[in-house]
N, C-alpha and C positions, 0 to 999 in steps of 0.2 A: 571282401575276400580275405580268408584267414587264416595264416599260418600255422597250424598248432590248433585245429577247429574244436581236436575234441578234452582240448584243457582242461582247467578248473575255470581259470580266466575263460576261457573263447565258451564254452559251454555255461558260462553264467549268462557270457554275451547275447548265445542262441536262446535263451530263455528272456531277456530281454528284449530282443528284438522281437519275439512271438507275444512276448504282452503288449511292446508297442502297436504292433499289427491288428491283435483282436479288443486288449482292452488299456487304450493310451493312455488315458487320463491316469491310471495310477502309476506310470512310470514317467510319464512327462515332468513331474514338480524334482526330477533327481535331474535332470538335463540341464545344462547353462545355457544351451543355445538352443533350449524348445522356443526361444520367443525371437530367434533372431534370425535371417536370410530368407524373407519374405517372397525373393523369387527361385529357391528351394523347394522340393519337393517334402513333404510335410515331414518329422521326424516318424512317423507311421508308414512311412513309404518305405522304411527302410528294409532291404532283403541282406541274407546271409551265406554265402556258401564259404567254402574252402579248401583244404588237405592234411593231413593225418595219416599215420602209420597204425591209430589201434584201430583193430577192426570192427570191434563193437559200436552198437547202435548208438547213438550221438544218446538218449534218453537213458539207456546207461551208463553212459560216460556221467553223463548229469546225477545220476542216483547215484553211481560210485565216488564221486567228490563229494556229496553231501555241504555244496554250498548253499544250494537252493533248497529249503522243505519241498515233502513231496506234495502237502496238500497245493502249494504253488504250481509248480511247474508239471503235473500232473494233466490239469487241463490243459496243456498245451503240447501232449507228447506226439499225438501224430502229427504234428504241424513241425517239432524240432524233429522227427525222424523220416520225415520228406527232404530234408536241405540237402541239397546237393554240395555232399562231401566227396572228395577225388580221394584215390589210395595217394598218399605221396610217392612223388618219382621213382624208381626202382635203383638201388643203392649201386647196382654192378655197370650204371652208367655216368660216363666222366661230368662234368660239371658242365660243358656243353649242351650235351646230348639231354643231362637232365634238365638245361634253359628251356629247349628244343621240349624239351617233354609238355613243361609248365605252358609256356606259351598257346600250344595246342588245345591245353584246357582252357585257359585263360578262353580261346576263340568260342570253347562251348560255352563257357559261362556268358560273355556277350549273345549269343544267339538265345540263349533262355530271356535275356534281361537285355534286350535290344534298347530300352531308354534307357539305360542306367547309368549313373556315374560311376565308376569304377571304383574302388580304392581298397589296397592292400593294404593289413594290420598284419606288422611281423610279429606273433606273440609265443615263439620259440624258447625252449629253456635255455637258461646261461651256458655257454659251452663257452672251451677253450679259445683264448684268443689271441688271433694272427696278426701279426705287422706286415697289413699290404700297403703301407705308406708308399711304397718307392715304386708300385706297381703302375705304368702309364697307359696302358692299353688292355682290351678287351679279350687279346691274345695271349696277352703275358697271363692272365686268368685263368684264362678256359687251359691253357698248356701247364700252370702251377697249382692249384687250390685242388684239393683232395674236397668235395665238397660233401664226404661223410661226415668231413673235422667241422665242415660250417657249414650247414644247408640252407642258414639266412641266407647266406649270399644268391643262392638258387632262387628264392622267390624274390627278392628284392631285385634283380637283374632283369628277370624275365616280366616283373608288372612295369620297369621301368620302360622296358625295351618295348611292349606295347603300349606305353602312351598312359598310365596309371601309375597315382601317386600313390606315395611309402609313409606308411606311419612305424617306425619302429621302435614297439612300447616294451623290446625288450633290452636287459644290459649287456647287448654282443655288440662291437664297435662296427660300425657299417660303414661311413661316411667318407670312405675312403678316397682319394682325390678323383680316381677312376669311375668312382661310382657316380660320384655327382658329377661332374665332367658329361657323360651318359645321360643324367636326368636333365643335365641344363639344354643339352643337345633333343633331347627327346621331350622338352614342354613340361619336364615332370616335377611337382614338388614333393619335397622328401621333409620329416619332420623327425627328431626324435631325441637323446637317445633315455631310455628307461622311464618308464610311467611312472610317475610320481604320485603316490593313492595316497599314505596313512604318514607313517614317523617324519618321511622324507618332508612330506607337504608342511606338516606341524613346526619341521626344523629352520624350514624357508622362514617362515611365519614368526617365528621368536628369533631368530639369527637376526632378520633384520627391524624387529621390533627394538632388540639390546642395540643394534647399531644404532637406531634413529634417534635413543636418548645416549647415547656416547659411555653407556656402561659394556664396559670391555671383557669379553670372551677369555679365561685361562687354560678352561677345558670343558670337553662334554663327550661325557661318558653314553654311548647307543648299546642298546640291549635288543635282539628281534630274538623271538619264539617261535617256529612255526611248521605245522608238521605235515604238512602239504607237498606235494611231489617237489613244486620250486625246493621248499628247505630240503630235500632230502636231496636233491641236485647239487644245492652249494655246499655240502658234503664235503664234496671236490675244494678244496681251494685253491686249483686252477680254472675250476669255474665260476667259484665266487670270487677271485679276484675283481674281475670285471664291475659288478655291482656295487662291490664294496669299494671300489675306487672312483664311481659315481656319488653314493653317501657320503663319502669325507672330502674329495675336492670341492663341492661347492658352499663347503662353511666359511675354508677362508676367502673364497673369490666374493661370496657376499659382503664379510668380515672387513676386508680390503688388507690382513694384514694374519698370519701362519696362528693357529692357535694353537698355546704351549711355548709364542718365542720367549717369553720371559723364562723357562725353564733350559731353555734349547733342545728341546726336544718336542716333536706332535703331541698333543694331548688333544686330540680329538680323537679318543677310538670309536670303532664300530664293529662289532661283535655277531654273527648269524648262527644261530643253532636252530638243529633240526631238531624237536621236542614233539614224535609222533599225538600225544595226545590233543595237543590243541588245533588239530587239523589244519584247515583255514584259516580259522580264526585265529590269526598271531596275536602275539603280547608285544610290545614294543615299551623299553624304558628306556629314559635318558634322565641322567645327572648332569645338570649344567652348571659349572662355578662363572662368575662373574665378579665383579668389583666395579663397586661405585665413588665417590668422592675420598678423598683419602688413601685411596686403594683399599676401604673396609671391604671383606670379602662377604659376597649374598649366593644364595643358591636358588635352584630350580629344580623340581621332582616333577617330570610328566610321566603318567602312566596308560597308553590308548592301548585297546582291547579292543582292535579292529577284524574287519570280513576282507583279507585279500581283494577275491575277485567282486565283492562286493562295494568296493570302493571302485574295484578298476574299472567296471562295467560300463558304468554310466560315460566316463570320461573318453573310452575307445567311443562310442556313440558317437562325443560330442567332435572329437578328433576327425570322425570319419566325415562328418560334414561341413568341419571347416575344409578338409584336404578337397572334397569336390568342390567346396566355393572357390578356394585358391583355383585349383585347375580350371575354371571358369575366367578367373580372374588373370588366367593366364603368367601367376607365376610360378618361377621353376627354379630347384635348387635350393638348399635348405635355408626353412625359413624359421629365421630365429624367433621372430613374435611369437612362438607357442611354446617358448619357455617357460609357462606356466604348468603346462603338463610333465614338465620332465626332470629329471631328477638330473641330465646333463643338459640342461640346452647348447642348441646348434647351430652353427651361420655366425656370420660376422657379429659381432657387439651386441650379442643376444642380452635379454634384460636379465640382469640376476638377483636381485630380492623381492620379496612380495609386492612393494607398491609399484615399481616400475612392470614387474608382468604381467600385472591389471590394466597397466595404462596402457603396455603394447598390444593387447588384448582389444581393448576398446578402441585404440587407432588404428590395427589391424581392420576388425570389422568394417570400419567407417570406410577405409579405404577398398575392401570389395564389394560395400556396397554403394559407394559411387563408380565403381569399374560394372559392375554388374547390374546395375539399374535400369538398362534398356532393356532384361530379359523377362 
């Protein structure tokens, strides 16, 4: 179920899920977990629906992003403009009313998909973001939140409150102590926060490669290009606060120590322009200084020329079926072992460099599939 169905992201998704469906074998070798959760229903099982405000056909939605070639996703158009897409909630109702609205769907989407595992993909643009830290109840909510200012919170509440877990791959802060509170009450696991596809994943990946030989970080310069509705979104830099505060905290939490203290001042920036021509397809650069013995100063030029939803695709996938093995597995509340996917991980002493989110990755698994081997 998907927030944001008819994206670039969620409409790369539906274009994926409809090759899964008719012709698997060429999209199973992108999946990490085509080979894993043997009592799982097959990654070909997978169905799509969701909600959206544009009203155009999901196929062109898909032709208007220009993620997908058309000789691609062409053969697969009446199958992506069957999915059972909802209009989104109607804006003139309070954030109750609009739970109440979701929910109601939510029932009809069970009654099409009576075996199904459920699970909600928040994949929403960056908006502005609210401090509901202090918020303790369900009421203080639904009587405070303007939920035009945040409509995550609408679907996120209402998949929890019927018993469906949360994947949220986008960078709006959700986790709020109320929220999960809710999920742990209602069986539900919640995963998140921002998907972590191209720069972010590469920075995990060298952050703690320079840690592991003790050559030390002084700064690193992030460049993104990208001319996709996201970048014209973070426009806004009270919308791209959020995201941009995902990309630079977790350099020093890897690091174990502020990069730029020797100057006293951050030298990690991180830079988003919106660059209409390269569509999708961002540019991302980073300059890293480093120093080795002596303090002799070395450098690093990485330069990736990645596909946004082209990365993200596969990983919402693989996401949506660890959340139905967790919920099988019966936990609930955020789980930080999938800090692999995220550009913030979540939950207590979530693993934060590459070797350790492989390893919680692989113990994770183990451990639902001995909770889950009777099925």
């Amino acid at each position: 179920m998907v927030a944001g169905a008819k994206g670039a992201v969620a409409s790369t998704v539906a274009v994926a899920v409809a090759t899964l469906q008719k012709d698997p074998d060429t999209l199973l070798p992108s999946l990490t977990t085509r080979n894993s959760f043997p009592y799982l229903a097959p990654p070909h099982a997978v169905h799509m629906v969701g909600w959206d405000t544009q009203p155009a056909k999901l196929s062109d939605c898909v032709k208007t992003h220009g993620v997908v070639p058309e000789n691609i996703w062409k053969r697969y158009q009446s199958n992506l403009d069957e999915l059972l897409i909802f209009q989104a909630p109607p804006l003139d109702l309070n954030l109750k009313a609009q739970v109440r609205h979701l929910m109601q769907d939510i029932q009809v989407i069970r009654k099409q998909h009576s075996n199904a595992l459920p699970v909600l993909i928040n994949l929403l643009p960056a908006c502005i973001q609210l401090d509901l830290e202090n918020f303790m109840s369900l009421s203080q909510l639904y009587s405070k939140v303007d939920p035009s200012n945040f409509p995550d919170l609408t679907y996120v509440l209402a998949s929890i409150l019927s018993g469906i877990p949360v994947i949220n791959f986008s960078p709006n802060h959700l986790e709020f102590p109320v929220v999960i509170q809710q999920a742990i009450k209602h069986h539900v696991p919640v995963c998140g926060r921002d998907g972590k596809t191209g720069q972010t994943y590469f920075k995990v990946v060298l952050a703690s490669a320079l840690k592991a030989r003790c050559l030390h970080v002084g700064g690193w310069y992030s460049l993104n290009i990208l001319g996709n509705a996201d970048g014209k979104n973070l426009l806004n830099p009270e919308r791209a606060a959020g995201k941009v505060a995902n990309k630079t905290q977790l350099l020093d939490d890897i690091l174990g120590y502020p990069v730029g203290q020797k100057y006293g001042e951050p030298c990690h920036k991180v830079h988003i322009d919106y660059y209409p021509p390269r569509g999708d397809a961002k540019e991302a650069w980073d300059v890293i200084d480093f120093q080795g013995m002596f303090g002799l100063p070395m450098s690093i030029r990485l330069n990736l020329q990645g596909r946004d939803s082209i990365l993200a695709a596969p990983l919402i996938l693989d996401l949506a079926r660890w959340m139905a093995v967790l919920k099988l597995a019966d936990r609930s509340g955020l789980i930080p072992e999938l800090g692999f996917y995220f550009k913030k991980p979540l939950g207590k002493n979530p693993p934060l460099n590459f070797q350790d989110q492989v390893h919680s990755l692989r113990e994770l698994e183990k451990e639902c599939d001995s909770l889950n081997a009777h099925r």
